[in-house]
Each structure stands twice: as C-alpha cells, then as structure tokens.
C-alpha positions in Angstrom: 62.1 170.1 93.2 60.4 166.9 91.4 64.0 166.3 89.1 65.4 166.5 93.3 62.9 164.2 94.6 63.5 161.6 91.8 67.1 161.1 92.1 66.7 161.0 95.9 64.4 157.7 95.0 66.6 156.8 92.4 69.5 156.2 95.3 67.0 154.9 98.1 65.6 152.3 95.0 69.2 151.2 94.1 70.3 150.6 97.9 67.4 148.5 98.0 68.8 146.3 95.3 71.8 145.5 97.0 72.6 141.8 98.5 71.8 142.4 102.6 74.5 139.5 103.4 77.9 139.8 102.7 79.4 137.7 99.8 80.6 134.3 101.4 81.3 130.8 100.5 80.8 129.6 103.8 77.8 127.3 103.3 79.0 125.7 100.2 82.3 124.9 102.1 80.6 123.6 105.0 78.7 121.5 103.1 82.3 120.0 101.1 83.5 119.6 104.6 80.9 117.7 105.7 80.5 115.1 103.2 84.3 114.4 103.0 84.1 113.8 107.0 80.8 111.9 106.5 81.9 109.8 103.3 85.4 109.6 103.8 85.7 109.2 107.2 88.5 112.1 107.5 88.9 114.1 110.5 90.9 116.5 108.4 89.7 119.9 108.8 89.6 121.1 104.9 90.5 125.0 104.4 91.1 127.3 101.7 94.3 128.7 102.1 95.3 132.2 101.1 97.0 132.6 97.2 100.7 134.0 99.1 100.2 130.8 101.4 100.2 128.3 98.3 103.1 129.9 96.4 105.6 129.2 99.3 105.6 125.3 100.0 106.0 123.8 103.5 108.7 121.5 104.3 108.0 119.6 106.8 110.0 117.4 109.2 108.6 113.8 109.5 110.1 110.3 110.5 106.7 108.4 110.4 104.2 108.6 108.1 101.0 106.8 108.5 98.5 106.2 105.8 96.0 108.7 107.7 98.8 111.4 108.0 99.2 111.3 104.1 95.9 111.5 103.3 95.0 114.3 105.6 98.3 116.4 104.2 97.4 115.6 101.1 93.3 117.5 101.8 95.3 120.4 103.1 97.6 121.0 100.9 97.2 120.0 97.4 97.3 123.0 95.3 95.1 121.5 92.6 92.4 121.1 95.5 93.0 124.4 96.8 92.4 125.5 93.3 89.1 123.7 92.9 88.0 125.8 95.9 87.9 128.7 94.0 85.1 127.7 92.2 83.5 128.0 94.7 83.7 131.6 95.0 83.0 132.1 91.8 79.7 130.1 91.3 78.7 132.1 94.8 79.7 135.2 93.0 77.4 134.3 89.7 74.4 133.3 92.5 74.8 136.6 94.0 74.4 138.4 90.6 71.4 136.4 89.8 69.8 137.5 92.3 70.0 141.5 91.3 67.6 142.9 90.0 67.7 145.6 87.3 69.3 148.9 87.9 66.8 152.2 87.7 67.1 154.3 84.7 66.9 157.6 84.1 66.7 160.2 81.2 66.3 164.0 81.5 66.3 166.6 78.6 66.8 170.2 79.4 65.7 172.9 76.1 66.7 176.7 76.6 64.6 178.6 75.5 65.8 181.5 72.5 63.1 184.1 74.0 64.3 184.9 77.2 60.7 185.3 78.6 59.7 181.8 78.2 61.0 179.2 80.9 63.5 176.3 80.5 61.7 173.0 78.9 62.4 170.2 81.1 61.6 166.4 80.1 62.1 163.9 82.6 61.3 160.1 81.8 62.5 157.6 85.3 61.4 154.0 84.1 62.6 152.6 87.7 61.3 149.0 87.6 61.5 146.2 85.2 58.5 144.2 86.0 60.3 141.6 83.9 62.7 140.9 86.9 59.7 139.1 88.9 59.9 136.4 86.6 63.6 136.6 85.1 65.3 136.9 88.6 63.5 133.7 90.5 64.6 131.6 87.1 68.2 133.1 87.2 68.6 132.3 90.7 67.1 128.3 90.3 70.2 128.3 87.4 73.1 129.9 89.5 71.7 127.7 92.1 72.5 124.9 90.1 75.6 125.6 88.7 76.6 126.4 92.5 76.1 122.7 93.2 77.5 121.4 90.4 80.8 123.2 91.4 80.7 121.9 94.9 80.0 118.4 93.4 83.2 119.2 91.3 85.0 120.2 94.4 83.6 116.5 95.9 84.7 114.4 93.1 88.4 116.3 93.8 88.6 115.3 97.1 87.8 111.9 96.2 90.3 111.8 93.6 93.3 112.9 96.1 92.1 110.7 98.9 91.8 108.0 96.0 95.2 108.7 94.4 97.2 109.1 97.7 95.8 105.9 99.4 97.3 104.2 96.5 100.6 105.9 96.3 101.3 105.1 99.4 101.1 101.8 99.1 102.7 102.2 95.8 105.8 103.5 98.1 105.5 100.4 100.4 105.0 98.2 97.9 108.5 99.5 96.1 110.2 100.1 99.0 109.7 96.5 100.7 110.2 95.2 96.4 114.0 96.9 96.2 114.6 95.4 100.1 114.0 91.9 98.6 116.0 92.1 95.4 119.3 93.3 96.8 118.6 90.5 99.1 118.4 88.2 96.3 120.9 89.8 94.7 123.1 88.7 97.5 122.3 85.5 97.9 122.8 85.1 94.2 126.2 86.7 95.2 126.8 83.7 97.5 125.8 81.3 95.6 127.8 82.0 92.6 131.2 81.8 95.3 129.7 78.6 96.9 129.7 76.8 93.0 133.4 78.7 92.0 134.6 77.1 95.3 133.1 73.6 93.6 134.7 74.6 90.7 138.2 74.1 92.2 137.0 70.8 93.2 135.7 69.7 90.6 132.4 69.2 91.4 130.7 71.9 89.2 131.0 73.0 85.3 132.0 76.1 83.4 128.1 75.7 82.6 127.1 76.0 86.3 129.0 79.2 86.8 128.2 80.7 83.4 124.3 80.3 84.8 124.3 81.6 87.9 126.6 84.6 86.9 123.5 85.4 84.5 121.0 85.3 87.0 123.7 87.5 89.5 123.9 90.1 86.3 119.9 90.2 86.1 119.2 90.7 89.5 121.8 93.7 89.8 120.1 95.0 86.9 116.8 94.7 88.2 118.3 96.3 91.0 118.8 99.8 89.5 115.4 99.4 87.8 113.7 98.8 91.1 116.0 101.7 92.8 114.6 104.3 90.7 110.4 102.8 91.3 111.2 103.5 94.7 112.4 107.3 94.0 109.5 107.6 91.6 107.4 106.1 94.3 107.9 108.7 96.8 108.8 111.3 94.4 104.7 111.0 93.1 103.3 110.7 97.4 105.5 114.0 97.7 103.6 115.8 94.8 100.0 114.4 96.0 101.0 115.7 99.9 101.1 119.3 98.4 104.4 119.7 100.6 107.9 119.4 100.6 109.3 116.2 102.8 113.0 116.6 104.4 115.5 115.2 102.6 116.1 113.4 105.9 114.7 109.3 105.6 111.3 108.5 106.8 109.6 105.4 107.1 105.8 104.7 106.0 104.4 103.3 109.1 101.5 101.0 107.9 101.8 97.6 106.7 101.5 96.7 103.5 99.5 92.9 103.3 96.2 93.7 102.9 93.7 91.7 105.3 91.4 89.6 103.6 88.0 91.9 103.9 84.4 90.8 103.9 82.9 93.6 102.1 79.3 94.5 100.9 77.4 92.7 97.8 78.1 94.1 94.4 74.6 95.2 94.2 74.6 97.1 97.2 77.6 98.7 96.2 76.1 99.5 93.2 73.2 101.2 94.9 75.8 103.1 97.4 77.3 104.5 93.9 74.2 106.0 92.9 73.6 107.7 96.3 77.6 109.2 96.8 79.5 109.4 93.9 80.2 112.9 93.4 80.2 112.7 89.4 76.3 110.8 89.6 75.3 114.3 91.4 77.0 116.3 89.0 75.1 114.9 86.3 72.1 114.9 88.0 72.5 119.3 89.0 73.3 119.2 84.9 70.1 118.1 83.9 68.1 120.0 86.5 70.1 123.0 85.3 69.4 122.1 81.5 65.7 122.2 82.5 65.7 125.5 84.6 67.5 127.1 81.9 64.8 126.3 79.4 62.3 128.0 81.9 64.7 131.1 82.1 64.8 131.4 78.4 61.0 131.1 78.0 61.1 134.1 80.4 63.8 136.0 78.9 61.5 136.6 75.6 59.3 139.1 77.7 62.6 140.6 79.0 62.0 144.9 79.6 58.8 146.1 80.8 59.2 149.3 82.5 57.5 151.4 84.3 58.5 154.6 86.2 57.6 158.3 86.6 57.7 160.9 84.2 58.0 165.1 84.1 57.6 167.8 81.8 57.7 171.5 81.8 57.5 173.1 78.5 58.1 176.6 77.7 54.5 177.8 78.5 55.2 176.7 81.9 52.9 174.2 81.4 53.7 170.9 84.0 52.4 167.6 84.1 53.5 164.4 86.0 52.3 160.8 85.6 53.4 157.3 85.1 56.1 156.2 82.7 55.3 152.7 80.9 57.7 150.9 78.1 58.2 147.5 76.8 59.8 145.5 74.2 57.4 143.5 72.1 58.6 140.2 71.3 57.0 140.4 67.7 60.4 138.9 65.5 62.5 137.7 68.5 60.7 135.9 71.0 64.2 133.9 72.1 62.9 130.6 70.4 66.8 129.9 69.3 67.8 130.2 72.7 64.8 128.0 74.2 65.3 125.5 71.4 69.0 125.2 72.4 68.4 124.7 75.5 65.8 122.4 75.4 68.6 120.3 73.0 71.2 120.8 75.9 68.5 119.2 78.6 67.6 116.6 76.3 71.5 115.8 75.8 72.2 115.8 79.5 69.7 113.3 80.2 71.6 111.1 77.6 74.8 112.2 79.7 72.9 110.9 83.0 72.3 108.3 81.8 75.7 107.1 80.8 77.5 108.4 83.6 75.6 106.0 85.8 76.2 102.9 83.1 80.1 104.2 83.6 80.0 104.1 87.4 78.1 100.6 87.4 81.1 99.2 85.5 83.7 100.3 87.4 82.1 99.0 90.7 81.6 95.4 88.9 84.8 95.8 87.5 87.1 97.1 90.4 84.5 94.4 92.6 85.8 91.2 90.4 89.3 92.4 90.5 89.4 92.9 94.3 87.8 89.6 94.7 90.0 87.7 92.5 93.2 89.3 94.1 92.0 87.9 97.4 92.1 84.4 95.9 95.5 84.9 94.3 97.0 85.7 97.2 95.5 83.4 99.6 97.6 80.9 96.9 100.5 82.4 97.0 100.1 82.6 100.4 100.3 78.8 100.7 102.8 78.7 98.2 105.5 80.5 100.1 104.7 78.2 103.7 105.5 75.5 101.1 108.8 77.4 100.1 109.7 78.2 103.5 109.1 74.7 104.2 111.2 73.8 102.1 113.9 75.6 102.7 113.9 74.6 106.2 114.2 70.8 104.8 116.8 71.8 102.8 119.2 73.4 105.5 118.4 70.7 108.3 119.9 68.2 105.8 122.5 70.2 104.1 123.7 70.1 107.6 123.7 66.2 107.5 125.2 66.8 104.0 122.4 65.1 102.2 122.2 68.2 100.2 124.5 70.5 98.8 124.3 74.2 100.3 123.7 75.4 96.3 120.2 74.0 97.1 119.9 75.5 100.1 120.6 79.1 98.2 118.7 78.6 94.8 115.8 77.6 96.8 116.3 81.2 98.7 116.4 83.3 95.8 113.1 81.4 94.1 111.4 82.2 97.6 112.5 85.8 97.0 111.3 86.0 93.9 107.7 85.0 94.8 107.7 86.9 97.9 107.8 89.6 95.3 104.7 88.5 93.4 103.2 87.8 96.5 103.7 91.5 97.5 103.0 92.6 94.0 99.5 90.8 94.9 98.6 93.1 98.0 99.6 96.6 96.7 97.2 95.3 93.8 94.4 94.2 96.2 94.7 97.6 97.9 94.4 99.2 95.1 91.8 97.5 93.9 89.8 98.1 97.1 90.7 101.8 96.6 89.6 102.5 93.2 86.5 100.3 94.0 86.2 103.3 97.1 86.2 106.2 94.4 83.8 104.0 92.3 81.1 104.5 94.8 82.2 107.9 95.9 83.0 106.9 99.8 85.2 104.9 102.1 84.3 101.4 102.5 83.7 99.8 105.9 84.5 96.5 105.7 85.5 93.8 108.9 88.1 91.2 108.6 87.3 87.6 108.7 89.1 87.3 112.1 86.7 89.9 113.4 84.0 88.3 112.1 85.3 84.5 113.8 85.2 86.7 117.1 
C-alpha cells in the first residue's frame, strides 16, 4: 500500500514539474518585429515561414519595383533570415529546460525470503527533491535568459544586414543600369563621330592620325560596353538573391531615382551616441557579458549540486516496518567546480575586453562612413557644376557649328566627354547612397534626415 502510495506521488510530483505554457517563440518574435518597425521604419510584417514553404521559391510577376518593395521582399523572404529565426526556437527551447527542475527518483529492492514462513524484505528509498534546484534553477534560467537575447540580438543584427545589403543593391542595379544606358550612348556618338572625320577624310581636311584616334576610342567604348553589360546582369542577378524570390524573366524597371538629395543629417556625435543605444551587435556584447557573469554565479552554485531528500520504507523478514525521511548529498570535499568558476570568471573577464572593442569598432565606422558620406556630397555638388558647364558648352558649340564657326567633330567629342562624366557623376550618388546606408547599419537604424529644400521651406 505505501510502495502504491509513493508512485502515485511520484506521478502527481513529476506533473508538477512540467512547463504550464506551451513552448512558443512568440514574445521573442514580437519583440524582432517591433524593433525592425521601430528602427527601420518597415511596415513589413516579418514571419517565419514553414521549412516546405522555403524549399519551393516564389516567382513573382513584377514591372515596378520600388526601393520599399525590395526591402520588404527581401524581410520576407530571405532564406538566411528565415534561418536565423530558428534560433529563436531553439534559445526558447534551452530557457524552457532551464527552467525544469530535477526529475524524482526512486529505488526499491525486493529480498525473497529462503524460509517460506518469513515475509518478503522490501527496501524502498524515494529521494523526490533536490533542494539544490532552488538555487541551480533561478541561475540557469538568468543564463538561458541571456543567451535568449543574445539570439534575438543576432536575429536584429540580420535584419539590419539585409535591409543594409538590399538598399545598396538596388542602387547598385540603378546605378549600372542608367551606367550601360550612357556608354552605348557614347558608344554611338563615338560611332558618328568616327563617320563625320572619314567623311573629312575624303576631303581632305582630316589625317590618317585623326581616324586612327577616334577608331581607338570607338573600340574602347564597345569594349567597355560588354564589361558594363554583364555589371548590369550581376547587378540584378545579386537584388534577386537578397529578395529571397525568383523575378520573371519578363523586364522590370526599378522605380526610384538614383541622384541622391543632398541631406542634412545629425552630428557625428549624436550619431555616435544613437550607435550605442541600437546597434544590434553593441547589445549583443552587452547580453555576453551579463551572461559571462551569471554563468559564474551558476557555477558557484553548481558545486553544491544534489541534495536530496525523500521518503523511505522497509520491511524486513521479521515483519518489522518503519518509515521516515530519506536525506542524501554530495560533499563537495575534492571537486567543488573551481575549474569551471575559474573559466568562467576568464570568459566574463574576456567579454568585457570584447565590449569594449566592439563599441571602439562601431565608433569608427560611424566616423568613417560619416566623413565619406560628407565628402561625397561635396564631390558631387562639383561635378554637379561641372556638367552645367559641359552642357553649356555643348550648347555653344552646336549654336555655332550651325554658323559653321565650328566643326560638328567638336560638337561630338564634347558629347562623348559629357558622357563620360555624367558617369562619374552617377558613380558619385550610388557612392553617396551607399555611404548613407552603411552609415545606417553603423548605428543600427534608419536615418531621418530632411533635404536642404525642406529645410529653405
């Protein structure tokens, strides 16, 4: 009857050990989805799509894409991002199992008697609870914990990434897309004004030398012109990959405008600070060393680690019975953990020396992506001024190759050097976007800046 009554404890004890919620990464998601909308400004809803839903890829039927659209098919679909959710489950799953406490035990020994007349001896010993779990499971809880927020930071630093990584694809694609429009432009006008000096030629009033130079320049701008072709491939061949999803083959045109707007952004010492507060990897480091530290405190408890007590039973073969309390412990007296709190008093000490680089990192790349972006914008407000000086030109060149004051050569070779700059000058923005981009990720969220125009008005 007492061997009865002890199992039926035994099952009530473990049910009681049992997690009351069910298992779900809901919180932790929330909180990713938050902080992308918050930080990033994304209306994208985020969601963790099933494993049969990420081996089949979407194609997807689109004429426009805007720079938005990108980013938020990029959030929803990227398989590497999708994968970083799972770590999410998985840190849950390790909190959940923190948060267990031992299972009951139980040991019975049954002794038949060789004289039929005596009864059965029955030895029952049920250590049921290990006091050591009142100070083992709070520390292994403050750990998982941790490690929980580390792998949502993880997840945040992700997001970042893609949003960081499409932003400037796409304006990769622009930039190679409008870059290949202006060379076989130039290529024809080089075209032209190779027949316009061969129709000289016959006349006399050009050289051998004057053809044998502008056939050069024709040849280098066709080459450039397959060199160019395949950036713009590549270009849209890498947005492609970051979206996740598979365009149609059909043509599609990226809807937003490539020359960036001159910005007035925040100092470089608030920006600074703003790093600090929302980059993703700062937190990360951060949950590290408060993890180094909590794990010191769990191994400092772990050297007391089984203390049991229970119930115990015996009936020997004079019938003789007695109950009463079951106690057992293991003494500490060789191994009382001291490697393990040793090593992890080493690990805290080397994350602080982690932290504290990882915030020297972050600082230089906002001063560094800060001086960049700033410098672009005064390389391309000269450039700017250089072209209206080209176009000026040109248009002083054709009024009076009209009066046939100049030769129409001029008027062409004048052209292509305006092409060529244009270039540059385009080569300037998709560098000034990607400056303002990368100095984005620096801090860990968009930037809200207000162009000088809104600022006149």
């Amino acid at each position: 009857m007492l061997l009865l009554c002890s199992m039926m404890l035994l099952c009530l004890l473990s049910g009681c050990g049992q997690p009351k919620k069910q298992f779900s990464t809901e919180h932790s998601f929330n909180k990713v989805k938050n902080t992308t909308r918050k930080n990033l400004a994304s209306q994208t809803s985020l969601e963790e799509k099933p494993y049969c839903t990420l081996m089949a890829i979407d194609t997807i039927q689109v004429k426009e894409l805007s720079l938005q659209d990108a980013i938020s098919l990029a959030l929803k679909n990227n398989p590497g991002l999708q994968a970083q959710f799972k770590e999410l489950g998985i840190a849950q799953a390790d909190l959940v199992q923190a948060g267990l406490f031992t299972n009951p035990d139980i040991s019975a020994l049954f002794r038949i008697p060789h004289n039929t007349e005596d009864d059965m001896n029955i030895e029952i010993d049920a250590p049921l609870i290990n006091i050591a779990d009142m100070w083992r499971v709070p520390r292994s809880k403050q750990v998982a914990e941790d490690h929980l927020e580390i792998a949502t930071q993880e997840v945040l630093e992700h997001v970042l990434n893609i949003y960081a990584q499409t932003k400037v694809a796409y304006y990769n694609a622009l930039f190679a897309q409008e870059s290949y429009d202006l060379v076989m432009k130039a290529m024809q006008k080089s075209q032209e004004l190779l027949d316009w000096i061969d129709y000289r030629y016959r006349f006399g009033y050009e050289t051998q030398l004057d053809i044998g130079l502008t056939t050069i320049k024709l040849k280098n701008w066709q080459s450039d012109s397959f060199m160019y072709h395949a950036k713009l491939h590549n270009a849209f061949t890498q947005l492609t990959n970051l979206l996740g999803t598979e365009i149609s083959p059909e043509p599609f045109t990226l809807t937003d405008d490539l020359e960036h707007e001159e910005y007035n952004i925040p100092t470089m010492e608030h920006l600074e600070t703003s790093a600090m507060a929302n980059r993703p990897e700062v937190q990360m480091q951060k949950m590290k060393v408060q993890r180094a530290y909590h794990n010191i405190s769990l191994q400092r408890a772990l050297a007391l680690s089984d203390v049991r007590v229970g119930i115990s039973y015996k009936l020997d073969f004079e019938k003789q019975k007695g109950t009463g309390p079951s106690f057992g412990m293991q003494i500490p007296f060789f191994d009382w953990n001291q490697a393990q709190i040793k090593r992890a008093k080493v690990e805290a000490e080397m994350q602080d020396k982690q932290l504290l680089q990882t915030k020297r990192n972050v600082v230089s790349e906002v001063q560094m992506y800060y001086r960049s972006y700033i410098a672009g914008l005064e390389e391309i407000r000269l450039r700017d001024e250089a072209l209206k000086i080209y176009q000026d030109t040109i248009a002083f060149a054709e009024e009076y190759s009209g009066k046939m004051m100049f030769s129409n050569s001029t008027v062409l070779q004048t052209t292509i050097d305006y092409i060529q700059e244009r270039i540059a000058y385009m080569e300037k923005h998709f560098q000034a976007h990607r400056n303002f981009t990368m100095l984005e990720k620096a801090i860990g969220k968009q930037i809200s800046p207000f162009t000088l125009s809104d600022q006149r008005n």
